[in-house]
Every structure is written in C-alpha cells, then in structure tokens.
Backbone bond lengths (Angstrom), bond angles and torsions (degrees), N, CA, C in turn:
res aa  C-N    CA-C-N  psi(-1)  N-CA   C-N-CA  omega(-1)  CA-C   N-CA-C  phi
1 X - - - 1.458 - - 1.526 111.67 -
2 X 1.424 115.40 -25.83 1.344 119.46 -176.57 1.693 113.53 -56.44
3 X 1.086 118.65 137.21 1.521 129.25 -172.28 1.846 115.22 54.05
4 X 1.373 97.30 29.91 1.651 101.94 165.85 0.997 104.39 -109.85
5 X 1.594 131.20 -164.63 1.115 151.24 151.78 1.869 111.59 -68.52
6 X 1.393 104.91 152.82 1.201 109.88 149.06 1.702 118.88 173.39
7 X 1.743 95.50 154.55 1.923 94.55 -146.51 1.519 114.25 -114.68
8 X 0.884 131.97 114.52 1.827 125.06 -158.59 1.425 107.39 -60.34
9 X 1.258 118.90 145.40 1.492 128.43 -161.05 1.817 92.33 -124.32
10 X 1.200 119.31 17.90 1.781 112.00 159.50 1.826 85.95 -144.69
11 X 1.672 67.67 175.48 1.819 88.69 -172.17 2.061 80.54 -113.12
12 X 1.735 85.11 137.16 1.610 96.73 162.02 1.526 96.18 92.87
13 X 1.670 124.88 27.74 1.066 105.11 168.89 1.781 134.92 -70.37
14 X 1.437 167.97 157.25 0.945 128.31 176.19 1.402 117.81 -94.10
15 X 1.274 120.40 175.90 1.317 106.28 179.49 1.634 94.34 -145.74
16 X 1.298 105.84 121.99 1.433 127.64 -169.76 1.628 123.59 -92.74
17 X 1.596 103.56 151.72 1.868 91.81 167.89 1.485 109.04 -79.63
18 X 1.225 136.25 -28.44 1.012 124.65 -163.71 1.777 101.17 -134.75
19 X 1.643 121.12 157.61 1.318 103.80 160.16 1.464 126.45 -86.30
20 X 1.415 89.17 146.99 1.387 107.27 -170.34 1.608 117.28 120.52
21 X 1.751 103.55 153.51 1.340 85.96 -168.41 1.813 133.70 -91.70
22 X 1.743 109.49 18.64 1.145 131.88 139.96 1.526 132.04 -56.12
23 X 1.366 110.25 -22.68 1.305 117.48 173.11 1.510 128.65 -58.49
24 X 0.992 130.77 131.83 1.561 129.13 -125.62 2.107 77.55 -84.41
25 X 1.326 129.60 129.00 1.522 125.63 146.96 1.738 143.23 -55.82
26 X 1.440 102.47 90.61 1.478 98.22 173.36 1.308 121.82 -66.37
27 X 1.244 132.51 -23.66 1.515 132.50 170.26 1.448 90.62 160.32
28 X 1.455 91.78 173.60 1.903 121.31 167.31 1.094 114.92 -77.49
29 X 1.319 117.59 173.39 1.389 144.95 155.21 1.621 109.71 -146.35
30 X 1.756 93.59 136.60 1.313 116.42 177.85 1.830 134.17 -60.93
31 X 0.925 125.10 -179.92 1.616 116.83 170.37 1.494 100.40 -75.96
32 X 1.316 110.71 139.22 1.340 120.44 153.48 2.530 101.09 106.28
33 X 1.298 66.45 -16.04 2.114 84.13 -172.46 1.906 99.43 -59.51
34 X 1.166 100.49 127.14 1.646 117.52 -177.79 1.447 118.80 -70.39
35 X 1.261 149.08 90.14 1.619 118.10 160.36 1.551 114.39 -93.50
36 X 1.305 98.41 174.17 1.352 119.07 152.47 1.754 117.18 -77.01
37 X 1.520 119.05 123.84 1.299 101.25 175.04 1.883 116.72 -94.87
38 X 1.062 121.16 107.51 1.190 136.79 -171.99 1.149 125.43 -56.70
39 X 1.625 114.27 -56.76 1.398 154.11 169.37 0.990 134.38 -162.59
40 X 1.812 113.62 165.50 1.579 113.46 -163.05 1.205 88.93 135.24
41 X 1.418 92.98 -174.57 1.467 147.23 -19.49 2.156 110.44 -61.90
42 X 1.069 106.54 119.81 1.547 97.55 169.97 1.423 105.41 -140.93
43 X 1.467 95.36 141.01 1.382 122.98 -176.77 1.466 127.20 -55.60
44 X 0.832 117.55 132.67 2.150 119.17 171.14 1.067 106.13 -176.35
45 X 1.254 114.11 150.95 1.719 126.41 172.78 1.201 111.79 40.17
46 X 1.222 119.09 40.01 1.457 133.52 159.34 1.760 105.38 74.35
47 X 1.224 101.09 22.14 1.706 95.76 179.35 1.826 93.65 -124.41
48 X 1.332 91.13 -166.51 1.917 109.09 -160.01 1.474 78.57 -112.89
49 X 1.362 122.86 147.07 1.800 113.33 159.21 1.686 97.69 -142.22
50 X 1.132 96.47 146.69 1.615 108.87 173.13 1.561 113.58 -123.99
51 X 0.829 161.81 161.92 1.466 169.21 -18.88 1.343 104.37 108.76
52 X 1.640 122.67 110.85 1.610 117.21 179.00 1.391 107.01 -146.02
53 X 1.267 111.79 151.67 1.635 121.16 -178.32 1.689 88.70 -122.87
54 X 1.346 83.06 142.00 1.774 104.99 156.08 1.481 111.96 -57.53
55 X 1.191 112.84 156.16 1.406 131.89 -162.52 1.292 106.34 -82.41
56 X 1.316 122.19 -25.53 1.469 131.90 171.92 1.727 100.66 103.03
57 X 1.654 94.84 -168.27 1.743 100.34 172.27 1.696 108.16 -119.86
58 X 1.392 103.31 156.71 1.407 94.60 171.18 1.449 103.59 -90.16
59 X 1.560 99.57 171.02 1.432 125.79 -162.68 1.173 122.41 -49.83
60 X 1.634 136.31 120.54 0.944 136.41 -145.41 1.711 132.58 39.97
61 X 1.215 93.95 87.17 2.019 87.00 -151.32 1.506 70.91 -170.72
62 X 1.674 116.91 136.03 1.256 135.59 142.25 1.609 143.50 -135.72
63 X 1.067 124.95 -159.90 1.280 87.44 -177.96 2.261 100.27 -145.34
64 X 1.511 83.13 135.78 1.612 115.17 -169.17 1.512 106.95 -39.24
65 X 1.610 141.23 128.94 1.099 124.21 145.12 1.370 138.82 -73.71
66 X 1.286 116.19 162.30 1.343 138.28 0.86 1.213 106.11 -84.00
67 X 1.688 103.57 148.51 1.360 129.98 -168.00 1.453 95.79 -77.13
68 X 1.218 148.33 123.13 1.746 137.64 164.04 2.228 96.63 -91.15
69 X 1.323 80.49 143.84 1.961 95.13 159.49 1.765 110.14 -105.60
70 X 0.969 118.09 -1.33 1.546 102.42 176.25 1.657 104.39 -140.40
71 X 1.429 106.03 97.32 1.464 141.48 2.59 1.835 81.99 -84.62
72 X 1.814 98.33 163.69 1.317 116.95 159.94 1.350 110.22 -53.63
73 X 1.400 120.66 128.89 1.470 137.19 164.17 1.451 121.07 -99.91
74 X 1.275 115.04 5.55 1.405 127.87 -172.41 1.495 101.75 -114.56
75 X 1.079 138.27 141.38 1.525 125.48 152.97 1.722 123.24 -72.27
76 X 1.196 121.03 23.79 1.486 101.66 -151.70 1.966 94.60 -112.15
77 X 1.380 122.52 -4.10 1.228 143.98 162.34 1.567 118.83 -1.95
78 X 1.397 148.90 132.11 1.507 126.20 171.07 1.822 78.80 -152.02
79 X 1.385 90.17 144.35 1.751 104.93 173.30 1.235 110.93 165.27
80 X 1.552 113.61 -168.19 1.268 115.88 -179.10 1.621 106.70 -120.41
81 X 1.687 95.05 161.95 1.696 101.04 -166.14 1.558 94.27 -143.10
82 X 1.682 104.01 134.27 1.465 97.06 158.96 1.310 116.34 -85.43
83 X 1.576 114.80 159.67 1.086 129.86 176.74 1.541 120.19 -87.62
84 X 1.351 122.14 -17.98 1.567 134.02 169.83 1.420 109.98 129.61
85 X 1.453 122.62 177.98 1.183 100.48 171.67 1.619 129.48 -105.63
86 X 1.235 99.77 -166.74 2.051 96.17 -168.98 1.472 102.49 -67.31
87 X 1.265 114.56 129.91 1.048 123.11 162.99 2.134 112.16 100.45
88 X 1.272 104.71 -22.26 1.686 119.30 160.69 1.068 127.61 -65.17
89 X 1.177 140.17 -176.95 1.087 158.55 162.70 1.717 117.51 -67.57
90 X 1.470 115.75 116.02 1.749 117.76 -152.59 1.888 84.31 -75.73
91 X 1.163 110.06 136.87 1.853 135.25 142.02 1.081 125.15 -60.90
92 X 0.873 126.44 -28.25 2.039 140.77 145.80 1.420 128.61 -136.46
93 X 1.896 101.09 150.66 1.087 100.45 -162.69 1.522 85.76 -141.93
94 X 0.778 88.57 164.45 1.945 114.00 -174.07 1.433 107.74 -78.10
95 X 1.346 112.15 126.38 1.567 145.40 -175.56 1.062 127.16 -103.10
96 X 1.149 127.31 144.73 1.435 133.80 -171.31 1.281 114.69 -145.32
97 X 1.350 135.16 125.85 1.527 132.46 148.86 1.508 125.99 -103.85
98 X 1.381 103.70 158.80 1.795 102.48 158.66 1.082 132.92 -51.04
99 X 1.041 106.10 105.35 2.001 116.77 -171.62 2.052 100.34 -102.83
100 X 1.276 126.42 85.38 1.068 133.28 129.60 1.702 113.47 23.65
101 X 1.188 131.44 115.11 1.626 117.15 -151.56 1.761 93.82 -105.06
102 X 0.879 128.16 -178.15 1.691 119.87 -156.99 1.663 87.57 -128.21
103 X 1.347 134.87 108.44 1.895 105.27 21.63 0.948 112.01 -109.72
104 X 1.168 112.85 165.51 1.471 126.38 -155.06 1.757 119.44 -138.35
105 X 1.180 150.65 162.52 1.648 130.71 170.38 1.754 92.90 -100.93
106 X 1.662 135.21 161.63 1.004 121.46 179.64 1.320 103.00 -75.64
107 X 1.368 151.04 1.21 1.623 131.01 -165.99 2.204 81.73 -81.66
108 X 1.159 135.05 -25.66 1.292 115.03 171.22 1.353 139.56 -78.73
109 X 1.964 96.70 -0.06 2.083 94.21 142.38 1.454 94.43 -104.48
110 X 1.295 155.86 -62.90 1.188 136.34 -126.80 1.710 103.91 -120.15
111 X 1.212 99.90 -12.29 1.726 87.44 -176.94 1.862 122.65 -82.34
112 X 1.853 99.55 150.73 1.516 78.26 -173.29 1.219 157.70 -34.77
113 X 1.379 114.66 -17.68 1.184 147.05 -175.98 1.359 112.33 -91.29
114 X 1.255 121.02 -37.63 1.651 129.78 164.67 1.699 111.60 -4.67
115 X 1.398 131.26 126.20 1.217 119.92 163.03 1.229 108.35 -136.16
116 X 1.181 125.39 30.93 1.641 159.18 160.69 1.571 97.16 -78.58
117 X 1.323 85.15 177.94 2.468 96.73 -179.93 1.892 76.08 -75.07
118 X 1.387 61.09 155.01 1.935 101.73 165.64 1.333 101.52 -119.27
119 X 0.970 159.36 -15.65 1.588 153.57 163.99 1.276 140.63 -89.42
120 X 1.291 156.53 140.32 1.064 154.00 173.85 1.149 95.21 -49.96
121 X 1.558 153.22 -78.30 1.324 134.48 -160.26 1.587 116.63 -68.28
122 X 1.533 132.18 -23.27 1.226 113.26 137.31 1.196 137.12 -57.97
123 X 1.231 145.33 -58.56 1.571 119.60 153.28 0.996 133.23 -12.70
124 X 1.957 116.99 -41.98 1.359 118.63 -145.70 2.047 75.31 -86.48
125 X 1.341 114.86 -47.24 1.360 91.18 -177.41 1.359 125.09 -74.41
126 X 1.357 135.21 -3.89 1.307 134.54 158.72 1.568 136.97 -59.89
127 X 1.632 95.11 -16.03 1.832 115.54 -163.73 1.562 102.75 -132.64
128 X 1.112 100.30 -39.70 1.773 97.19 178.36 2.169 85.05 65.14
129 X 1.127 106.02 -156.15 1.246 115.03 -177.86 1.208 110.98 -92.83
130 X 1.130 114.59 38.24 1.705 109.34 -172.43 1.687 106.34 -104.19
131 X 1.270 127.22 153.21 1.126 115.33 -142.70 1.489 94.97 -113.34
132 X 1.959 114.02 135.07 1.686 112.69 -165.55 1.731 82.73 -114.06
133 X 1.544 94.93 -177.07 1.088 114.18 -175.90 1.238 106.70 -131.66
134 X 1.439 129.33 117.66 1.165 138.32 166.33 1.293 147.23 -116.42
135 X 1.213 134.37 100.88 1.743 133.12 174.55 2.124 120.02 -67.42
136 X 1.022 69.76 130.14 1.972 82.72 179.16 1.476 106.31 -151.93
137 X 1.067 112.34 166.18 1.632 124.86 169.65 1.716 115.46 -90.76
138 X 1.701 111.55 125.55 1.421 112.82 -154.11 1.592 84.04 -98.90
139 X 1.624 128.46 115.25 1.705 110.43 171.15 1.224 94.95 -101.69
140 X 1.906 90.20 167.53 1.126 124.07 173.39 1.444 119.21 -81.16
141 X 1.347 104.32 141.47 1.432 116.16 -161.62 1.489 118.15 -106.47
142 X 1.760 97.55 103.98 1.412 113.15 -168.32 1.555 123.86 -42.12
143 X 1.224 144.58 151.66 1.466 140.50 178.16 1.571 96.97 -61.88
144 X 0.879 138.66 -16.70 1.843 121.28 171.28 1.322 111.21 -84.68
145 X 1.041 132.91 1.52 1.659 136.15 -158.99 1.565 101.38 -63.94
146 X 1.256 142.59 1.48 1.480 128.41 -118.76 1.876 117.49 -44.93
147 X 1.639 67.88 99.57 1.739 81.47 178.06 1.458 121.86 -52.32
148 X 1.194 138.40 143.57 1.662 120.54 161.02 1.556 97.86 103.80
149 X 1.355 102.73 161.20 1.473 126.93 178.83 1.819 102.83 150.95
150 X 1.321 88.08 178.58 1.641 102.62 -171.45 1.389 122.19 -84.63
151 X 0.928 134.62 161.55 1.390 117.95 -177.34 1.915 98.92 -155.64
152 X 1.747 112.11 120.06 1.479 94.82 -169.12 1.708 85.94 -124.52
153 X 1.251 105.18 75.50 1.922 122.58 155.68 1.184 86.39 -85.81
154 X 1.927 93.43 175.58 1.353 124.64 171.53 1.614 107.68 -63.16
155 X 1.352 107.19 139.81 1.715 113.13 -168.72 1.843 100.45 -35.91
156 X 1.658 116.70 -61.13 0.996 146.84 -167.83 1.601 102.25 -48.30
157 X 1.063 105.62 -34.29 1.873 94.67 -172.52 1.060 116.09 -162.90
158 X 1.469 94.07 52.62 1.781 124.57 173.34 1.882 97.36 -71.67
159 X 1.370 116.57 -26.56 1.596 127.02 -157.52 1.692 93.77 -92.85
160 X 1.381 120.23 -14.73 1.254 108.24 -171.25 1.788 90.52 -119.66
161 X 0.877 114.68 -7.55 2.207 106.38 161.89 1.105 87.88 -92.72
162 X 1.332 135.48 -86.94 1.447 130.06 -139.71 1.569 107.68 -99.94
163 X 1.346 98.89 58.92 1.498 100.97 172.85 1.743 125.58 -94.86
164 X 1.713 80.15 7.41 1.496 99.07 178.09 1.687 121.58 -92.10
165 X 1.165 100.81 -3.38 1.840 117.56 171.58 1.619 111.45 -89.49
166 X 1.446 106.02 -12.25 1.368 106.58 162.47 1.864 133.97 -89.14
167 X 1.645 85.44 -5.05 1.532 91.70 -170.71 1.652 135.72 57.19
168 X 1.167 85.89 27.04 1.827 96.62 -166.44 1.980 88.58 -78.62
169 X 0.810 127.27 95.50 1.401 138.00 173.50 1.133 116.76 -145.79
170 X 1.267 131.29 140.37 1.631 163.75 -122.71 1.843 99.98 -134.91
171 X 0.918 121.96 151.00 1.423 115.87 179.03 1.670 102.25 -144.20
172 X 1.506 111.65 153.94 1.668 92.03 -170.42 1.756 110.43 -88.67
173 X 1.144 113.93 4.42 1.527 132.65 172.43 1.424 122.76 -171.11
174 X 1.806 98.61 154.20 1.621 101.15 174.74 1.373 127.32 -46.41
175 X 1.075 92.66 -31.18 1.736 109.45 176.93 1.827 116.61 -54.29
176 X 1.528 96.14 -55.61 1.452 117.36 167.06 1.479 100.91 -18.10
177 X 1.407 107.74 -98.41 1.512 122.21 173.00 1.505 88.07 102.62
178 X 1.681 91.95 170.03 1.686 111.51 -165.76 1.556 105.56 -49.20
179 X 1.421 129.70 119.67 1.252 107.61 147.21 1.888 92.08 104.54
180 X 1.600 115.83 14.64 1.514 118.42 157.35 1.277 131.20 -99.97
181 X 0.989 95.88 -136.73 2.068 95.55 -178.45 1.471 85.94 -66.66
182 X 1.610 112.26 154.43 1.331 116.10 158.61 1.506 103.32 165.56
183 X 1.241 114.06 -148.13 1.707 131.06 -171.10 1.212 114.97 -171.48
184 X 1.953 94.70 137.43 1.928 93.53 -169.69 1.927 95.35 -93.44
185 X 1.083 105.56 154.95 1.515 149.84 175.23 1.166 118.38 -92.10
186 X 1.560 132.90 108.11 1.421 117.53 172.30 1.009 101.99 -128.23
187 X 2.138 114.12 157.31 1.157 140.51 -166.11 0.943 115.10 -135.76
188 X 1.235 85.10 131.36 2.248 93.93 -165.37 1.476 89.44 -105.94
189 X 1.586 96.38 115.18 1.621 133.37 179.57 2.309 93.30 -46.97
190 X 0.778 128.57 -43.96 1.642 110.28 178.66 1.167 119.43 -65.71
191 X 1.826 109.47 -33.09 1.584 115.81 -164.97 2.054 101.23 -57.14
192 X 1.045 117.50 -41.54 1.517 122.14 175.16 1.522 91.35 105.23
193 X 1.229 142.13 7.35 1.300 142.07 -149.59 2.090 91.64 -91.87
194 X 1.615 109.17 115.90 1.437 100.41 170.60 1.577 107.13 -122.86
195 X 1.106 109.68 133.01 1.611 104.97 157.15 1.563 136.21 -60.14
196 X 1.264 110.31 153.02 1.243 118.57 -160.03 1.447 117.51 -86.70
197 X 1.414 143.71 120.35 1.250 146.63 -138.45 1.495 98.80 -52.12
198 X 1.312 107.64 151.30 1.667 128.31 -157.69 1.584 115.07 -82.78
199 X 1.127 131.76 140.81 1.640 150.28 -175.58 1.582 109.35 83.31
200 X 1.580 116.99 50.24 1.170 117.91 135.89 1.389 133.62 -139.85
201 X 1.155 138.34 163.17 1.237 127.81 157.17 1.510 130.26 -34.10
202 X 1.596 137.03 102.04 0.964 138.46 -174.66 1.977 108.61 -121.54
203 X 1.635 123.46 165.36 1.155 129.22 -176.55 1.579 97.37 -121.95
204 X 1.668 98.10 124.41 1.308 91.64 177.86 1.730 100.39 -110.06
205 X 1.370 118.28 160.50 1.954 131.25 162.47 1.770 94.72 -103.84
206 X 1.011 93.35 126.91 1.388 108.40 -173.22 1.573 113.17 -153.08
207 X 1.359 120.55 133.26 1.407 112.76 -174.13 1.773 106.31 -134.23
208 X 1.316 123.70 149.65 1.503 112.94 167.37 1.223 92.88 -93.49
209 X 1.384 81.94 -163.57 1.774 113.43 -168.87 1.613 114.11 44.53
210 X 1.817 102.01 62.18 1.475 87.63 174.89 1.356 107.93 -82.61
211 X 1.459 111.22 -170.58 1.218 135.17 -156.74 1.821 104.67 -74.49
212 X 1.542 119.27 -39.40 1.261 154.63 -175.40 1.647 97.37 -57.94
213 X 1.183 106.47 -61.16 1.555 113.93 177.06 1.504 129.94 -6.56
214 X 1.680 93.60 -52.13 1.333 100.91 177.52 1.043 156.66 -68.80
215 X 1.986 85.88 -17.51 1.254 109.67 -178.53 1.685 109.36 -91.36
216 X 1.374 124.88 7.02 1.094 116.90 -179.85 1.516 127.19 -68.68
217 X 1.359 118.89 146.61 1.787 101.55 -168.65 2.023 93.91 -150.28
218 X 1.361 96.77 141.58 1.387 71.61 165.77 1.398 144.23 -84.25
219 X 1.772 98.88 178.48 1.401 99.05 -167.89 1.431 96.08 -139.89
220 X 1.825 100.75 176.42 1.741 96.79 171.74 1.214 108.67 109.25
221 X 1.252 132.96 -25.21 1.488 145.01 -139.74 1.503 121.97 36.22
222 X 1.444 103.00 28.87 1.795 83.61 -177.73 1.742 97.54 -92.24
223 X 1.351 128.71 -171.47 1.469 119.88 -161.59 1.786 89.94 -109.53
224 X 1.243 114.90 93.65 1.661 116.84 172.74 1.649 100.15 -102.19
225 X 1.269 87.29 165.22 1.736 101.14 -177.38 2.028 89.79 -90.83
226 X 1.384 103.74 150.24 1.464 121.77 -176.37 1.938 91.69 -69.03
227 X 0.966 108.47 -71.32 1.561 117.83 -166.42 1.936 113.00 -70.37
228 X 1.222 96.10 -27.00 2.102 94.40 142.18 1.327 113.02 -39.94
229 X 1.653 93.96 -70.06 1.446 90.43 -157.50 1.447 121.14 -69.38
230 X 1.685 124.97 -19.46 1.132 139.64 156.84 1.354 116.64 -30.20
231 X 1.173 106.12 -71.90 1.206 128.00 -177.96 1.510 111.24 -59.71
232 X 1.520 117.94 -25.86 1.880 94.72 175.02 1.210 101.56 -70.92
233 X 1.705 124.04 -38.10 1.445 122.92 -145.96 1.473 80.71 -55.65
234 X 1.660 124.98 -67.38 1.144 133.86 -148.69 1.675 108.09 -41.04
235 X 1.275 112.48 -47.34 1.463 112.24 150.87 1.214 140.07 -53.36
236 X 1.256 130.49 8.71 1.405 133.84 158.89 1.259 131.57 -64.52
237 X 1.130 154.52 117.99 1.428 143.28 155.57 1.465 102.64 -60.71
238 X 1.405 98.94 136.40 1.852 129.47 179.81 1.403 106.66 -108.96
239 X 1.370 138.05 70.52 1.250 122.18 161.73 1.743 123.08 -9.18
240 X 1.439 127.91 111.74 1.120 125.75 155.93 1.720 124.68 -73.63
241 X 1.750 108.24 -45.06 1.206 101.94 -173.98 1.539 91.75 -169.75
242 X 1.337 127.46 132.31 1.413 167.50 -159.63 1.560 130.45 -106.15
243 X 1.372 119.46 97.66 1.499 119.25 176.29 1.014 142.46 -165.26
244 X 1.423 127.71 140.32 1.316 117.79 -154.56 1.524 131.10 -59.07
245 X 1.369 141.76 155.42 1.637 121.17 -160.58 1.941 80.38 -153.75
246 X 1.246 102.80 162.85 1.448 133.32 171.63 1.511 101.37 -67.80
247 X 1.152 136.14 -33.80 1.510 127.23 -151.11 1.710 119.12 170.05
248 X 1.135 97.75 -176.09 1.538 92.12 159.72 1.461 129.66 -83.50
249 X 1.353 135.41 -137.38 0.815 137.55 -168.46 1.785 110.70 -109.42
C-alpha cells in the first residue's frame, strides 16, 4: 500500500501524529477522503497504522477559511490512521485513479479538461519513478520575469527545491504563454541534460521520485515538517532528456 493511494471507508476516522492510539489527534477524515500512503504498516493497540498525507491541491487552487480538522477541509493533512482491527471490517482500502498512459501532451495532467491526478502526490502514485514522456510548449521568458533569487537548500538539492527560480516550466499551449497552465521541470545540474532554445513545442522524459528526493530537508527557518518536504521533492518531475518536436500529440 505504501506510495499508493488509499480512501477511508468510515466517516470520523482519526488521523494521528504518531502511531498508536496515544498519538496526539489532528482531526478526521471522512468516507470516501484520499491519502497518500507514506508509511507503514506499524503495529499498536492492536491495530495496523500507516502514515498518510493529503493528496494536496491542484495548481493554483486553495483552500477557503476557516480551515475545520473534523473532518479535514483542507487537503494539506499528514499523519497516521488505523486501518481497523484484525479480523473487522478494514478503515482503508486501496485507491486508484486514471493515470494518463505515456505519451501523453501536458493539458492531460494539468489542463482543464485533465481527468488524470491533478497533484504531485497523484502522479507520484500513478508513475512511481518510472519515466513518462511528455510534449508541452517551452515559452519565452519575458524581460519582467525576474529571473533568479537565492535559494539556501542542501548544496545537493538546492536544483530540486528551488527549481522554480529557473523557470523551467512547460505550458499546455502557445496560447498559454509564460506563466499559464503548466508544470515545472527540474534539472539536475550533473545529468548535462539542457533544454532546447525557448518558444517551441518540445518532448520532455522525465520521471519523479528521484533518487535526490530523500535527501531533501528543510530550510529557510520557517517550521516545515521534514517528510512534507520529502514528499514535494518526491513530486518533482526530473527531466531525463529534452527535444524539440513539431507539435503535440
């Protein structure tokens, strides 16, 4: 179950900091509510517990106050959940969505029409690290863009947090233009991997869950959870290899 989906089958489940049922309660989740399974299965109080993050939001999308925890109204959630006990009726069950078959144009993760994941942690469970193929439109990046800024990650995978100061983002059409629907791209400065000069249609090989991922930790001093931040890297697309194409698909 680890790094799949899976969707609670009661309303009022809890969802804990720690496993077990001492573990301090951040709130519920309802029947039918999605996680990511993170980790697990470990034992306590005679139940199975796994480790789950909310599925997140799609792109540009937030969420209205006030935030309620019982059930979570936010997607942004991480904890632990029992599964029920031995021999009962299971509290979660394993999930599945339409995962978009590779290759693909990007408007089939992010465009309106998309009926594929909309999230980095859906993808991440749709692909695992396996490597897709994707066409999008690469724009050119207007003189106001202000490119650049600082970035104080770990030396090692400063390129996979702040891979967003590079603007390496995909758009699902020309139309789009710099800075529309789309998805960022990151390039790990050893791979030698460069993109192909900007305002055309290009196909990128790109896989999550790189290897780098793990080492991500936070930074900045603001107070992030360690396994948040894990977990976005793990959501990154890593460009494998880059090139120019006629169009979409």
């Amino acid at each position: 179950m680890v790094d799949h989906l899976a969707r609670s089958t009661v309303d009022g489940l809890a969802v804990r900091a720690k496993a077990g049922t001492a573990g301090t309660q951040l709130g519920t989740i309802d029947t039918g509510e999605l996680g990511f399974v993170v980790a697990g299965p470990v034992s306590a109080n005679g139940y199975a517990w796994y480790q789950l993050s909310a599925i997140g939001l799609p792109p540009n999308a937030g969420c209205e106050p006030p935030v309620r925890t019982t059930p979570f109204s936010c997607p942004d959630w991480l904890g632990w959940v029992a599964t029920g006990q031995a021999g009962g009726p299971a509290w979660l069950a394993a999930a599945t969505q339409p995962c978009p078959a590779s290759p693909m144009n990007l408007d089939a993760l992010v465009g309106d029409a998309a009926t594929g994941p909309r999230t980095a942690l859906e993808r991440l469970a749709c692909y695992g690290s396996s490597p897709v193929r994707i066409r999008g439109w690469w724009p050119k990046i207007p003189p106001n863009a202000g490119l650049g800024g600082t970035c104080g990650a770990n030396p090692t995978t400063w390129w996979l947090q702040c891979g967003g100061l590079n603007y390496n983002g995909l758009v699902v059409s020309e139309s789009a233009g710099f800075g529309g629907v789309g998805l960022n791209f990151d390039i790990n400065p050893a791979s030698g991997v460069k993109m192909p000069p900007r305002g055309q249609w290009v196909e990128v090989v790109a896989h999550l869950d790189d290897a780098a991922a793990r080492h991500c930790a936070p930074f900045g001093g603001d107070a992030q959870d360690p396994v948040k931040v894990v977990l976005m890297c793990r959501g990154e697309f890593v460009v494998e290899s880059a090139s120019r194409v006629a169009g979409p698909y």
